[in-house]
C-alpha positions in Angstrom: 35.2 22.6 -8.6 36.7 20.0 -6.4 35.7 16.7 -4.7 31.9 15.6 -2.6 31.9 13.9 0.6 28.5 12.0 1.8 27.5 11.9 5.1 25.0 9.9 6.0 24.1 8.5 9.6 22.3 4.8 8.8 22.7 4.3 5.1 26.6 3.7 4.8 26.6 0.5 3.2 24.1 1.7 0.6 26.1 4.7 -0.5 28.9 2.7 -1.0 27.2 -0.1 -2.6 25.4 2.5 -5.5 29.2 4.9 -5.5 31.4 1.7 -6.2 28.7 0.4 -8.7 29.3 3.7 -10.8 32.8 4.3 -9.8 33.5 0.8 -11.7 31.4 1.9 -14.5 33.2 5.1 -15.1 36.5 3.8 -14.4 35.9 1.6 -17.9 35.2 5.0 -19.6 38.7 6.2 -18.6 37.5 8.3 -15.5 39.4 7.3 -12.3 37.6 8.1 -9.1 39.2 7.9 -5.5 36.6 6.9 -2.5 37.9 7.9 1.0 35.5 6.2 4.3 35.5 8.4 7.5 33.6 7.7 10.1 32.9 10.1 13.0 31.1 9.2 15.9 27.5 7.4 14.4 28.0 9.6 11.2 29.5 7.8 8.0 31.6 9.9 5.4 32.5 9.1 1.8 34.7 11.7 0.1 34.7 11.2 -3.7 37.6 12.7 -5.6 38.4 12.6 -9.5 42.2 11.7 -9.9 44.5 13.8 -10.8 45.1 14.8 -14.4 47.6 17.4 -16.3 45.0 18.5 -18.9 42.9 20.8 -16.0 39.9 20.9 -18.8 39.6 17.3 -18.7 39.8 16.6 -15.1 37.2 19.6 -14.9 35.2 17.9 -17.6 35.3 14.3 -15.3 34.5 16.2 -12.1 31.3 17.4 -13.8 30.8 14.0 -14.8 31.1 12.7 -11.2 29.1 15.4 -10.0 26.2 14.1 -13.1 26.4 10.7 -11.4 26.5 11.6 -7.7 23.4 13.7 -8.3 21.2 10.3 -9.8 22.7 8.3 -6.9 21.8 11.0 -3.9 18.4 11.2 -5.1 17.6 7.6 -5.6 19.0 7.0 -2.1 16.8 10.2 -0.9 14.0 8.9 -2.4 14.2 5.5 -1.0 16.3 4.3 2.0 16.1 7.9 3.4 12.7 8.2 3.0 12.1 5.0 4.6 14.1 5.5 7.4 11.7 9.1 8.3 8.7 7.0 7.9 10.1 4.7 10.4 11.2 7.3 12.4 7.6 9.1 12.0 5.4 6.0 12.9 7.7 5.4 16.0 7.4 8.6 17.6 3.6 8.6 16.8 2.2 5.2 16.9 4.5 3.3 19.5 2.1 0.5 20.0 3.3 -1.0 16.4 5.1 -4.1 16.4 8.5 -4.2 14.2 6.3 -6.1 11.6 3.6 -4.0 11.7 6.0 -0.6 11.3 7.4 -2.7 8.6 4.0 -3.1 6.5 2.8 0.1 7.5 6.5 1.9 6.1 5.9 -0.9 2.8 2.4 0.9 2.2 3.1 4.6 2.9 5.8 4.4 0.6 3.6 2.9 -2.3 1.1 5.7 -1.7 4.1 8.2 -2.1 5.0 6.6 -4.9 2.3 6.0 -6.5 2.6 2.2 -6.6 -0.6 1.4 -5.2 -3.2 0.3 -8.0 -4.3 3.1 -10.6 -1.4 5.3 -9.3 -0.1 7.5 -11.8 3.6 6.5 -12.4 4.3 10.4 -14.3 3.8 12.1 -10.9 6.6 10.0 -9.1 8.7 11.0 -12.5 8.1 14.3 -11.8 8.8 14.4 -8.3 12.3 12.4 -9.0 12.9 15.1 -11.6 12.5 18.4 -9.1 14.3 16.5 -6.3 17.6 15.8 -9.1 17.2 19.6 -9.6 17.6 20.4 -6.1 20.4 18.3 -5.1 22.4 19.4 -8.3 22.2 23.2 -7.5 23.0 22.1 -3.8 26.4 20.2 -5.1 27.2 23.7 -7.9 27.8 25.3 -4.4 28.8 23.0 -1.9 30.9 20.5 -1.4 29.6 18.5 1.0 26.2 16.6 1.5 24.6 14.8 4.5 21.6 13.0 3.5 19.3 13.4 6.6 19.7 17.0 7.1 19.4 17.3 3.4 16.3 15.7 2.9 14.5 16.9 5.9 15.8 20.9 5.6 15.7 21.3 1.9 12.9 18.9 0.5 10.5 20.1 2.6 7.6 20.1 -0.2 8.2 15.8 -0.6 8.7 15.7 3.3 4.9 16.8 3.9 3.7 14.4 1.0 5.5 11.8 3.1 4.0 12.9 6.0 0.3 13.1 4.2 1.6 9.2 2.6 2.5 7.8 6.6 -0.9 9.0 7.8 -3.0 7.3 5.0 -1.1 4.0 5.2 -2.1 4.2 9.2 -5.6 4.8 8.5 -5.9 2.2 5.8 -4.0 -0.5 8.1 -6.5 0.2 11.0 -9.4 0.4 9.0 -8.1 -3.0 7.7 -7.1 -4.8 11.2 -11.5 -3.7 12.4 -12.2 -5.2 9.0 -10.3 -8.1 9.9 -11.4 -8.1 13.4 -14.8 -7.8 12.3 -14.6 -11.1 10.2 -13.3 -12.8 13.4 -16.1 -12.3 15.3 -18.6 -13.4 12.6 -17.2 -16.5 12.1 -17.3 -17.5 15.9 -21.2 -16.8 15.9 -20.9 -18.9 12.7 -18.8 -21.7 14.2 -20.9 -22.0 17.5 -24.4 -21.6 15.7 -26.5 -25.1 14.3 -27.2 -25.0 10.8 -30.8 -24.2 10.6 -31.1 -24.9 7.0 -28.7 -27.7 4.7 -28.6 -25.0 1.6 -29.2 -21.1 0.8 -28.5 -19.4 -2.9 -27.9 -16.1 -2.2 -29.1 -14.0 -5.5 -27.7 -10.5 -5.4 -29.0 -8.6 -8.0 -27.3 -5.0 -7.4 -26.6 -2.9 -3.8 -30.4 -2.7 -2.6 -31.4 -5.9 -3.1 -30.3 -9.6 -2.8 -32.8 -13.0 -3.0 -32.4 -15.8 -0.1 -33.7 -19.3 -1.7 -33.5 -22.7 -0.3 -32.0 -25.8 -1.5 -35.4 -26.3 -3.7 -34.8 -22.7 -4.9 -38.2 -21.6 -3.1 -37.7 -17.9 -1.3 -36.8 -18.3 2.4 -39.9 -18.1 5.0 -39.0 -14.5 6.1 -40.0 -16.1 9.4 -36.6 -17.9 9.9 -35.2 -14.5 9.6 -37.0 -13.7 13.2 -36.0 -10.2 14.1 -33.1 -9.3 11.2 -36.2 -8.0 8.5 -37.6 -6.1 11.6 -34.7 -3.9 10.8 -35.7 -2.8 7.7 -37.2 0.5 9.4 -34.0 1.2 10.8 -31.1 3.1 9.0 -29.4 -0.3 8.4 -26.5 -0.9 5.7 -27.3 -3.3 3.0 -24.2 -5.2 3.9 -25.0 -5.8 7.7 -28.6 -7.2 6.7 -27.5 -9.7 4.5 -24.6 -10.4 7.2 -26.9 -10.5 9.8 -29.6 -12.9 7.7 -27.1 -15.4 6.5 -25.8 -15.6 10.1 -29.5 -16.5 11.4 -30.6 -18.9 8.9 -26.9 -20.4 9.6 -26.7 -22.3 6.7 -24.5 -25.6 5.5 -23.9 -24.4 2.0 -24.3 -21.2 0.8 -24.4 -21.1 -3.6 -24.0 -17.1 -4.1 -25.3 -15.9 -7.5 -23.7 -12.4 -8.4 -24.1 -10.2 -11.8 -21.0 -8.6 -11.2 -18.5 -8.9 -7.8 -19.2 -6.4 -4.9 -17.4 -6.0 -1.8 -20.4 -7.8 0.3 -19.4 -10.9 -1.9 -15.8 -10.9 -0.3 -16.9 -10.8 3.1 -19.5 -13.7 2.7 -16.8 -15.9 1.4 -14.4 -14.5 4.4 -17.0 -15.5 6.9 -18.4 -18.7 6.1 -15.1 -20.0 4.1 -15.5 -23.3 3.1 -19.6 -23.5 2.6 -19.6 -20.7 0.7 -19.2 -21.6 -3.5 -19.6 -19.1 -6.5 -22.0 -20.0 -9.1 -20.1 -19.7 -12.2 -23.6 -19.3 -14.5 -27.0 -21.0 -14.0 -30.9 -20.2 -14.6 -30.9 -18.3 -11.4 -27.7 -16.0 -12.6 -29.5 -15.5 -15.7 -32.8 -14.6 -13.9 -31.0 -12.1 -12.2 -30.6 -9.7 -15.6 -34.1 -9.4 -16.3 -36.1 -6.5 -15.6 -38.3 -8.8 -13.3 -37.1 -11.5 -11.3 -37.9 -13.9 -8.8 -40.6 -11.9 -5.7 -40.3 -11.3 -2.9 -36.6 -10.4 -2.4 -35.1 -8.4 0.8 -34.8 -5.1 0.1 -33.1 -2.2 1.3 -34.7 1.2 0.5 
């Protein structure tokens, strides 16, 4: 058993950021570790060696220590800045037409869906995945003495390197899916801004996914002939979401008070839309009409 040198080609200053972090720490418990730099062309190298000592069981004992540490501190960095830096590399061969910031957001989100971070992840499977990658790099350094992180992680995790892959690709798709969303909500709100109000107030009642209630400011139901041609769509295969869009957007009105039994992603957009003349009723007679069996007639439906 002897010494390990890191290589590395673009995370030198994190290597020896983690390795003089724990060399300190084991140097209080009486374990003396040398760190030599080499650099060779773009490629970093930091060769770790356990000092000398005349008991050979005890400087055996320290170099399995070192090689305990070393093994925590490779797969952190594997499972962070190196992984990282191959979903930069990944999105820029692939998608060129990111920007730095969006490479940056998309990287941010990919790793969070590798990781579990995102909401409801489950935590124990990143655990796990830490736990099989430690194995792997400490039956790598039983035989070898030497360790470049790069080839490392992209010849011998190759498992983790097509979750990454599978992570990348779903942070993309999610990110585009969220810029049409976002383009989408643009181009509402300029029919919005260039459209007259046609009506000072509309409460907005929606009692589940298929239905919703459009009242005026006197709380009477909306002549469904200010509507003009949206209801005419009602024999098409329309989404519940795009009529009550596409009504609100007609009637164009100054205030909209939106009564909801329980939030739904058609709420969201609403507020997104028509921004400041949208407010949330926080409880009234019409939110409490809206959990009985029957409620007001009339209402715009969507079969």
């Amino acid at each position: 058993m002897s010494g390990i040198t890191i290589g590395t080609l673009n995370l030198a200053t994190d290597i020896k950021e983690n390795l003089r972090r724990e060399v300190h720490f084991l140097s209080r418990e009486g374990i003396n570790i040398t760190l030599t730099e080499k650099e060779n062309g773009k490629f970093f190298f930091l060769d770790c060696t356990v000092a000398e000592e005349k008991d050979q069981a005890i400087k055996l004992a320290h170099e399995k220590i070192l090689r305990y540490y070393l093994g925590n501190i490779i797969t952190d960095l594997l499972m962070n800045g190196i992984t990282k830096e191959f979903m930069s590399r990944i999105l820029k061969n692939r998608y060129q037409y990111f920007s730095d910031k969006e490479l940056k957001d998309v990287v941010q989100n990919a790793y969070s869906y590798l990781n579990n971070l995102h909401e409801e992840g489950d935590i124990a499977k990143t655990l796990f995945r830490h736990n099989q990658i430690l194995m792997e790099v400490n039956e790598y350094l039983d035989s070898n003495s030497q360790l470049y992180l790069e080839g490392f992680f992209r010849f011998r995790l190759k498992s983790y390197f097509g979750e990454l892959e599978e992570a990348v690709e779903t942070a993309v798709e999610n990110y585009l899916v969220e810029q049409e969303y976002h383009e989408f909500i643009r181009l509402l709100r300029y029919f919005v801004d260039i459209q007259e109000p046609r009506i000072d107030e509309v409460h907005v009642l929606v009692k589940d996914k298929q239905s919703f209630y459009l009242l005026d400011e006197d709380q009477q139901p909306i002549d469904q002939e200010q509507l003009q041609g949206v209801l005419a769509e009602l024999n098409q295969d329309v989404e519940y979401d795009d009529l009550l869009l596409s009504a609100l957007i007609t009637i164009s009105p100054r205030r909209i008070i939106l009564h909801v039994i329980s939030p739904i992603e058609i709420v969201e957009t609403i507020v997104n839309v028509f921004r400041e003349r949208v407010r949330i009723c926080e409880g009234c007679d019409l939110c409490r009409s809206l959990r009985k069996p029957k409620v007001l007639s009339n209402p715009v439906k969507v079969e």
